[in-house]
C-alpha positions as CSV (number, residue, x, y, z in Angstrom):
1,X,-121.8,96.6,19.7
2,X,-123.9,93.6,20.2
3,X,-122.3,89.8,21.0
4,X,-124.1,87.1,19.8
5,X,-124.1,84.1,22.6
6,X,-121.8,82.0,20.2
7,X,-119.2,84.7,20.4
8,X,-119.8,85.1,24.1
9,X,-119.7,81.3,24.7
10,X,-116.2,81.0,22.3
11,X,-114.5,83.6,24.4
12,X,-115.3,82.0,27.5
13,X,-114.0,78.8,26.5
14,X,-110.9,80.2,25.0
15,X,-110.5,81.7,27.9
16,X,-111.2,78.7,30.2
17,X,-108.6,76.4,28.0
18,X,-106.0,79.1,27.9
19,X,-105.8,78.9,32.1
20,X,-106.1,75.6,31.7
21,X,-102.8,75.4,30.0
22,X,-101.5,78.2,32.1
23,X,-102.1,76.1,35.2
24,X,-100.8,72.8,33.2
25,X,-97.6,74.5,32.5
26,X,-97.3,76.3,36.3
27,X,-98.0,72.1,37.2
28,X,-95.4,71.1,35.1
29,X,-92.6,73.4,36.2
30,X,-93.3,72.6,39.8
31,X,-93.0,68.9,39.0
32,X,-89.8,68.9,37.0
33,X,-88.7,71.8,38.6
34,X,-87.2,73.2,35.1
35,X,-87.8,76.6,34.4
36,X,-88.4,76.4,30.6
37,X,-90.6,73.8,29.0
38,X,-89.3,74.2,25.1
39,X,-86.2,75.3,23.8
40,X,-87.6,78.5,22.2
41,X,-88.7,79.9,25.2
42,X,-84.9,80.2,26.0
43,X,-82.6,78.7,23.2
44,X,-79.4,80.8,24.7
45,X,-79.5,79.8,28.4
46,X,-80.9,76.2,27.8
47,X,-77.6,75.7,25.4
48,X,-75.2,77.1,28.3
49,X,-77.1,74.8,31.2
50,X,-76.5,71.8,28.4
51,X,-73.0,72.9,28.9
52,X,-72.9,72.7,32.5
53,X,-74.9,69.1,32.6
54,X,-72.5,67.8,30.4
55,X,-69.6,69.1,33.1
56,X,-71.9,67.8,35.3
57,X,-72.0,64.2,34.0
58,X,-67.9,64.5,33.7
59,X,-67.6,64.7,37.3
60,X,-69.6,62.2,38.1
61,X,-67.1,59.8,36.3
62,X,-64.4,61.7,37.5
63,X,-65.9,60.8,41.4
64,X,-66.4,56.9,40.4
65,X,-62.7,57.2,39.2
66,X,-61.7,58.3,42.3
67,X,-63.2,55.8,44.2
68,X,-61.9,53.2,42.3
69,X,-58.7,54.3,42.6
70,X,-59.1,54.8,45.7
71,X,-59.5,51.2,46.5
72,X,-56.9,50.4,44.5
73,X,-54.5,52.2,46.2
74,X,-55.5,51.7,49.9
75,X,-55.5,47.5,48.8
76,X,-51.5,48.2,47.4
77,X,-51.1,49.9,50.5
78,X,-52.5,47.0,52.8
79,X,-50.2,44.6,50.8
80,X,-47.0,46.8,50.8
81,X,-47.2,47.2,54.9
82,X,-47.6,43.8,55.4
83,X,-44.7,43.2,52.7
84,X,-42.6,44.9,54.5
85,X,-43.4,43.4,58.0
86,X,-42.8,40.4,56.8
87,X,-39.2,41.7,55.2
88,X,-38.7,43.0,58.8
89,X,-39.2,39.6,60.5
90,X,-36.9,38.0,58.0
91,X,-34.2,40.3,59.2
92,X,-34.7,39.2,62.7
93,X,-34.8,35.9,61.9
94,X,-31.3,36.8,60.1
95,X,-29.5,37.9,62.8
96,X,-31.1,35.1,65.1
97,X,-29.0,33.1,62.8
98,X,-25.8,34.6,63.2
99,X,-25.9,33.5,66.7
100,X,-22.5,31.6,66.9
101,X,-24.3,28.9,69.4
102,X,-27.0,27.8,67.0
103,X,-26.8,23.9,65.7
104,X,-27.5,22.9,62.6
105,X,-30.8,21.9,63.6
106,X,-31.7,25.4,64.9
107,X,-30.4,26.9,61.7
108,X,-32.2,24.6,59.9
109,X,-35.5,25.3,62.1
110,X,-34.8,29.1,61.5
111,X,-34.8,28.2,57.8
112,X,-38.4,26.1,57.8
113,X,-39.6,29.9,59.5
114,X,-37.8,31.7,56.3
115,X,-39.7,29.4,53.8
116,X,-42.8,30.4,55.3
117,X,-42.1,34.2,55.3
118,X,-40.8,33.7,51.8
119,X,-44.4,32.0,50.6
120,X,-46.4,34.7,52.4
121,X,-44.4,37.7,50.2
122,X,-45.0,35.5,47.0
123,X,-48.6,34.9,47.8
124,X,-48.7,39.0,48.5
125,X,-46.5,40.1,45.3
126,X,-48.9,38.1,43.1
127,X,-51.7,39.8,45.1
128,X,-55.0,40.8,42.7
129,X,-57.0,43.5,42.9
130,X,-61.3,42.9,43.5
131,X,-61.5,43.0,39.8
132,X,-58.9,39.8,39.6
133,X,-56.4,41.8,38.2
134,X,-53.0,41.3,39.6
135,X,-51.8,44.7,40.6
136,X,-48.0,44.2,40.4
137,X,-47.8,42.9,37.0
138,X,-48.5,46.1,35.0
139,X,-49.9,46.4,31.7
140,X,-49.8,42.2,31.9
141,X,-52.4,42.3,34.7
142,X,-54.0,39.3,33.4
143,X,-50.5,37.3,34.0
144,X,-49.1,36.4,37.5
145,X,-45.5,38.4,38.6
146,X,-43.6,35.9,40.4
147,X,-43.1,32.0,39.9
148,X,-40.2,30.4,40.9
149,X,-38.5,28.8,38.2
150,X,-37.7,25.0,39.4
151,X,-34.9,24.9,36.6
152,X,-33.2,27.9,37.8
153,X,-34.3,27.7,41.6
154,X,-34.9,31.4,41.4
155,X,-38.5,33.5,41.5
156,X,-38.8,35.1,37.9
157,X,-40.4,38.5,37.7
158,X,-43.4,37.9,34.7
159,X,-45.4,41.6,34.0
160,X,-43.7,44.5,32.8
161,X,-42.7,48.3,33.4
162,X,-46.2,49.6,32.7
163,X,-47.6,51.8,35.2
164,X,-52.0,52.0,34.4
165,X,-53.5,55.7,35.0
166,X,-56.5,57.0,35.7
167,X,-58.2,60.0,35.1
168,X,-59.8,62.0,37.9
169,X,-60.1,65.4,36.4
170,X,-59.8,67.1,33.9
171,X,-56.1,67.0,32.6
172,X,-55.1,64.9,35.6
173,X,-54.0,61.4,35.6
174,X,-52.7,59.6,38.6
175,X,-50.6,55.9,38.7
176,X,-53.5,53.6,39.6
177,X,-50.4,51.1,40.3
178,X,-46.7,50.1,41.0
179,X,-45.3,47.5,39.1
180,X,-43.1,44.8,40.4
181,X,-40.6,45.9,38.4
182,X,-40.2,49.2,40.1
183,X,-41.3,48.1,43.6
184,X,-39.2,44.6,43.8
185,X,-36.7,44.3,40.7
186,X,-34.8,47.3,41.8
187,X,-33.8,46.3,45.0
188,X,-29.3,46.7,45.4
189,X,-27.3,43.4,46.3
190,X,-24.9,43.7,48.4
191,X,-21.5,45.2,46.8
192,X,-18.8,42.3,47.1
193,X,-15.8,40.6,45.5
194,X,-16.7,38.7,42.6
195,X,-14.8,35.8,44.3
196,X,-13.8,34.9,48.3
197,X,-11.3,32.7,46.6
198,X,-8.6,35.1,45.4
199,X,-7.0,34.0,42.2
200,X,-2.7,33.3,42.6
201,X,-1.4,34.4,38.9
202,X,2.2,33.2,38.0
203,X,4.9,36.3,38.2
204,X,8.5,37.0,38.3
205,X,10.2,37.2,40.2
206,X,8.3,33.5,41.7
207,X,5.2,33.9,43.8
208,X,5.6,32.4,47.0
209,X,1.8,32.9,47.9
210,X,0.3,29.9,47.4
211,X,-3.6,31.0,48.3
212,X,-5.4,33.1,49.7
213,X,-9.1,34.6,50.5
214,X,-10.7,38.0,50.4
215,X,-13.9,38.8,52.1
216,X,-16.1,42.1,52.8
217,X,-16.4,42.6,56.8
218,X,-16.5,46.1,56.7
219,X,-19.7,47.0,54.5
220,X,-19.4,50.7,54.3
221,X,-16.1,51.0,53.9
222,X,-16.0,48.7,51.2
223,X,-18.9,50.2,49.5
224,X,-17.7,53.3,49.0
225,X,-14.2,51.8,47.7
226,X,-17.1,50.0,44.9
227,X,-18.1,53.0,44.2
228,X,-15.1,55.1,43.8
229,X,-13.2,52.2,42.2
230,X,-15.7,49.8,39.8
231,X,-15.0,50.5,36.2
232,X,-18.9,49.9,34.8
233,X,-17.6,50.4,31.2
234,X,-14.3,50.6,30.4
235,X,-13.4,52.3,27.3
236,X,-10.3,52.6,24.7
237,X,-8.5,50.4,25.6
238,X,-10.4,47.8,26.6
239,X,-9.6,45.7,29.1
240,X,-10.7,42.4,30.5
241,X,-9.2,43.3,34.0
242,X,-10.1,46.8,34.6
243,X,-11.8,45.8,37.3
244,X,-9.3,43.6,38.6
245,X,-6.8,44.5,41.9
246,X,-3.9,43.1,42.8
247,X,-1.7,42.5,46.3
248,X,1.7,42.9,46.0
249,X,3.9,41.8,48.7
250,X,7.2,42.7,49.5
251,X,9.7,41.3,51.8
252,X,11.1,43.3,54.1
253,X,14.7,45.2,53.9
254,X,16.3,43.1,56.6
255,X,14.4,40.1,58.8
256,X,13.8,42.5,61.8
257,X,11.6,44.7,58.8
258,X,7.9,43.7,58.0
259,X,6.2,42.8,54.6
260,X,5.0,45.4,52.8
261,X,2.1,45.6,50.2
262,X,0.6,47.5,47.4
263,X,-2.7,47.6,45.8
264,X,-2.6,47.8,42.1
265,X,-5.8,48.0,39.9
266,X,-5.2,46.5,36.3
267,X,-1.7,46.3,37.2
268,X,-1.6,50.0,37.5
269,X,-0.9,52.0,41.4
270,X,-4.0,53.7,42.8
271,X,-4.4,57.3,43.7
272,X,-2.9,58.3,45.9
273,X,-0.9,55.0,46.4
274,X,-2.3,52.2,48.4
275,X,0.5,50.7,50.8
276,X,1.3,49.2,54.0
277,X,2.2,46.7,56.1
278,X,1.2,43.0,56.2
279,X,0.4,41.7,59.7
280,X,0.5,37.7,60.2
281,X,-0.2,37.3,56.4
282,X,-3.8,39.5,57.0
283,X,-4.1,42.7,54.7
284,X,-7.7,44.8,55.9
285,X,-8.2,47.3,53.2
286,X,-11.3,49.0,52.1
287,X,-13.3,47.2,54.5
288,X,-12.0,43.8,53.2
289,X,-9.9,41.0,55.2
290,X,-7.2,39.7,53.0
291,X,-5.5,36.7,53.7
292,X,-3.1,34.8,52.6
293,X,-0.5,31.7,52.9
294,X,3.3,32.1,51.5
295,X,6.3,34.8,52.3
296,X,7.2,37.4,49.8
297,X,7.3,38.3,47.5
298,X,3.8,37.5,46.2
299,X,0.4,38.6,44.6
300,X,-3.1,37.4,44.6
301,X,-5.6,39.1,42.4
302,X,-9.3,39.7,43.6
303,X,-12.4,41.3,41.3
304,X,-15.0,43.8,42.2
305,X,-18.3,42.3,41.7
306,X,-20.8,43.7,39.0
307,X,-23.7,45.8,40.5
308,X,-26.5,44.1,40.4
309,X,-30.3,43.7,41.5
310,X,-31.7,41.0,43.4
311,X,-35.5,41.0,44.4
312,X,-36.4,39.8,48.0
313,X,-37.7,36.0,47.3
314,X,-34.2,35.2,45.7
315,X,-32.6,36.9,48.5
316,X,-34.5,34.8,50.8
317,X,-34.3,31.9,48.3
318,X,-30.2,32.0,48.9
319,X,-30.5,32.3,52.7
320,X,-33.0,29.3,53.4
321,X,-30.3,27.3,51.0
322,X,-27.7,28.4,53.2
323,X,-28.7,27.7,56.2
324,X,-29.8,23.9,55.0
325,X,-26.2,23.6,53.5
326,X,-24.8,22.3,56.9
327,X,-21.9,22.7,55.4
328,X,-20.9,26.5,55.5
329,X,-18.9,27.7,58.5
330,X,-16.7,31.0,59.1
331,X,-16.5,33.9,56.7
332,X,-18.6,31.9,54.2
333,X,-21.4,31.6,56.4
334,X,-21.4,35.1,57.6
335,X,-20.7,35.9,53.9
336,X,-24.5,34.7,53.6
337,X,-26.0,36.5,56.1
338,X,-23.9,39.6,55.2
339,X,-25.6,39.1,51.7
340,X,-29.4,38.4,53.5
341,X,-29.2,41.0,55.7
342,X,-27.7,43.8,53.3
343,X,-30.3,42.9,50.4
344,X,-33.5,42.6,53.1
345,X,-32.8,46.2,54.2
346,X,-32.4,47.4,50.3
347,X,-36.0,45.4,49.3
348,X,-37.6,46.7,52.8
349,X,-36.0,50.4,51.6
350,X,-37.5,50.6,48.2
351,X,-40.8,49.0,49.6
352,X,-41.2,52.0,51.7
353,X,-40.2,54.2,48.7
354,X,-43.2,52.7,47.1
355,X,-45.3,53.4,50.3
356,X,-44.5,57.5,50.3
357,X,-44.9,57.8,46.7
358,X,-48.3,56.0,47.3
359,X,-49.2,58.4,50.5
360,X,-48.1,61.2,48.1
361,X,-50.9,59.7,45.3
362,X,-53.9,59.3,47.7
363,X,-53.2,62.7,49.1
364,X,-53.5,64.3,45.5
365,X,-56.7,62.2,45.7
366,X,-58.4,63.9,48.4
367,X,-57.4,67.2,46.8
368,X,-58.5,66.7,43.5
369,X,-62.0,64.9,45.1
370,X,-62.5,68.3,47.0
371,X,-61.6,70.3,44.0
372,X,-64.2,68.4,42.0
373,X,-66.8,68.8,44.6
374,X,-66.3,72.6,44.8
375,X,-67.0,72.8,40.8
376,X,-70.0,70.2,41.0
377,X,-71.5,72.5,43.5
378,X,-70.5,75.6,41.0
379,X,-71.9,74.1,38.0
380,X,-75.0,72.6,39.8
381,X,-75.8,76.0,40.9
382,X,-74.8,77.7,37.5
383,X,-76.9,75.6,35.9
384,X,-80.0,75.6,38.4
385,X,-79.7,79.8,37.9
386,X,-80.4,79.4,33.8
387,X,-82.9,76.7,33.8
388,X,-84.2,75.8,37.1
389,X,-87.5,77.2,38.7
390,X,-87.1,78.9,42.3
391,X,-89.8,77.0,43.8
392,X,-91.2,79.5,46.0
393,X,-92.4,81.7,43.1
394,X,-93.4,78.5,40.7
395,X,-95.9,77.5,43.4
396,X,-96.9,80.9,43.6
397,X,-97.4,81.1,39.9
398,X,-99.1,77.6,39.6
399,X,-101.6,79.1,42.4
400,X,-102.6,82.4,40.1
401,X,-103.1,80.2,37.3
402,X,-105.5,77.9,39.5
403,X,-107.1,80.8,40.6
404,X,-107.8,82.3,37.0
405,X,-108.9,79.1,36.1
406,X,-111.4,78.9,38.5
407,X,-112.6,82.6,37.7
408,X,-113.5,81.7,34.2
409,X,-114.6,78.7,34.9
410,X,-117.1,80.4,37.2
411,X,-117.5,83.0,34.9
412,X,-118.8,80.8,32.2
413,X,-120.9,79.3,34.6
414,X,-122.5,82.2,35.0
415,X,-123.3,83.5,31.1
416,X,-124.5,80.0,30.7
417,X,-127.2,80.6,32.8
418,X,-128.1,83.8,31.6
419,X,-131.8,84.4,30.5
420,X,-134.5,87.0,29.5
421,X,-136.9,85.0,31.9
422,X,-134.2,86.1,34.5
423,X,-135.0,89.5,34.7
424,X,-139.1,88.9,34.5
């Protein structure tokens, strides 16, 4: 069979264009490093690697979430510690002022210090995060937790309960905040009497007490009495003084006998039956020092106070007043530092609650971030397996491809040149 030289010439050049591609394509997986150029070529394993690159691209906002929570959460802990060292120099400063030699002007000198602590926590508590938001107001972020109230001479708690999350993988969510309701507004008050000054109701037979005091010098004691005792709701039938105790004194059988008492509550005995002696007109019961002026028989009535919460700025608010007042002396000064001192401890207490469940949060962090990592590397290399070229034999492909090209091109070269005159 004889080929003309148009036939011979077409073949050539399909031939030459057809390594010409072949070496394009070698070029173009080398350069992009992707092992398929069209979809057909592979419609299976390029729809499983889109899977992966979307998982991919997942993580990678799952890692910018973690490191923006994790800034969050290493400013809150900053703030907290220094919170709480500045709670912990107030306490000092505390029992500096129970020193029984201080003047006025040293309490009063001791206060000017408590101001200042008490401005550095509120500056701290209305702390914002780099983004300007103020990271112990909760879902109010935009609105500052704590002004103090001029009317009410009291620091007013302004966010809410709301507690913002953030994802960092899939199906986890981690507080990317503590509110100030939870971290400040929960802190205990002391347990107390509702009043020092007890109240002197009119009985029969006549009550010969004519006043008298209660105050809480035995903290623990007394708090468990609170605890055992307080009626936080009383039901059928209620009753305005269920939470109400009375002293009962009685005079003794003959004048060579002492005074006896009795603590009622409502009017009603305890159980088992409080009793015992009164010792020059001082009752101590249930870590409280009761005293009182008049012989039996008598009774002066004292109330538990309601539980309540007090954040640390009001607590500090009520010792600085205090220890301006000049005027407060005795139990009812030590009443106030009782009150500080109790209350500083709570507020340092749940600050440091705050601080572990914190710790606890950044150390799921570093888990999680390790666990993401592990699967980017597993769907990075899932993905490189379907689609990606191993570089080693692309090379060697694109260099066959050159090396065809060249042999038809040389080839061509060759029949081009071909003529009768050649072989004369």
């Amino acid at each position: 069979m004889r080929l003309s030289n148009n036939l011979m010439y077409q073949n050539n050049i399909n031939k030459i264009l057809d390594n010409q591609q072949g070496v394009a394509n070698a070029q173009e997986r080398v350069t992009t490093g992707e092992k398929y150029l069209t979809t057909s070529e592979a419609p299976a394993a390029i729809s499983q690697a889109m899977l992966y690159s979307n998982k991919i691209q997942t993580n990678e906002q799952y890692t910018k979430n973690i490191d923006q929570l994790t800034g969050r959460l290493e400013t809150e802990e900053s703030v907290l510690q220094s919170i709480n060292s500045n709670i912990q120099q107030a306490q000092e400063l505390t029992i500096q002022a129970g020193n029984g030699v201080y003047t006025k002007d040293d309490l009063k000198s001791i206060a000017s210090e408590l101001s200042g602590i008490q401005q550095t926590l509120a500056n701290l508590m209305n702390t914002r995060s780099e983004d300007g938001k103020f990271i112990f107001s909760g879902y109010q972020d935009s609105t500052q937790p704590y002004q103090f109230d001029s009317a009410a001479g009291e620091y007013t708690y302004n966010g809410d309960q709301g507690q913002h999350q953030i994802t960092i993988a899939e199906g986890v969510s981690i507080k990317a905040s503590d509110n100030g309701f939870d971290t400040f507004e929960k802190t205990d008050a002391r347990l107390n009497v509702l009043d020092n000054k007890a109240d002197i109701p009119t009985t029969t037979p006549t009550n010969n007490i004519t006043k008298g005091t209660v105050y809480v010098d035995g903290q623990a004691e007394f708090d468990k009495f609170h605890q055992a005792k307080y009626n936080a709701d009383p039901t059928t039938p209620v009753s305005p003084t269920a939470n109400t105790f009375s002293v009962v004194t009685t005079a003794g059988a003959t004048t060579n006998d002492p005074d006896t008492y009795e603590i009622l509550q409502d009017g009603v005995s305890l159980t088992p039956p409080q009793t015992g002696e009164v010792i020059d007109d001082t009752i101590e019961f249930a870590g409280m020092k009761i005293q009182f002026e008049g012989n039996a028989p008598g009774q002066l009535d004292f109330s538990l106070e309601k539980p309540h919460k007090e954040n640390v700025l009001n607590t500090l608010q009520a010792l600085i007043t205090g220890l301006n007042d000049g005027t407060l002396e005795g139990d009812d000064f030590q009443q106030v530092l009782a009150d500080s001192l109790v209350q500083l401890q709570n507020a340092s207490e749940q600050v440091v609650f705050t601080q572990a469940s914190l710790g606890g949060r950044m150390n799921a962090l570093e888990r999680v971030s390790d666990s993401n990592l592990a699967l980017d590397i597993q769907n990075k290399s899932n993905r490189s397996n379907l689609v990606e070229v191993d570089m080693a034999e692309a090379i060697s492909e694109l260099t066959k491809q050159e090396t065809a090209l060249q042999a038809s091109q040389a080839t061509f070269g060759r029949l081009t040149n071909l003529s009768l005159f050649d072989y004369l």
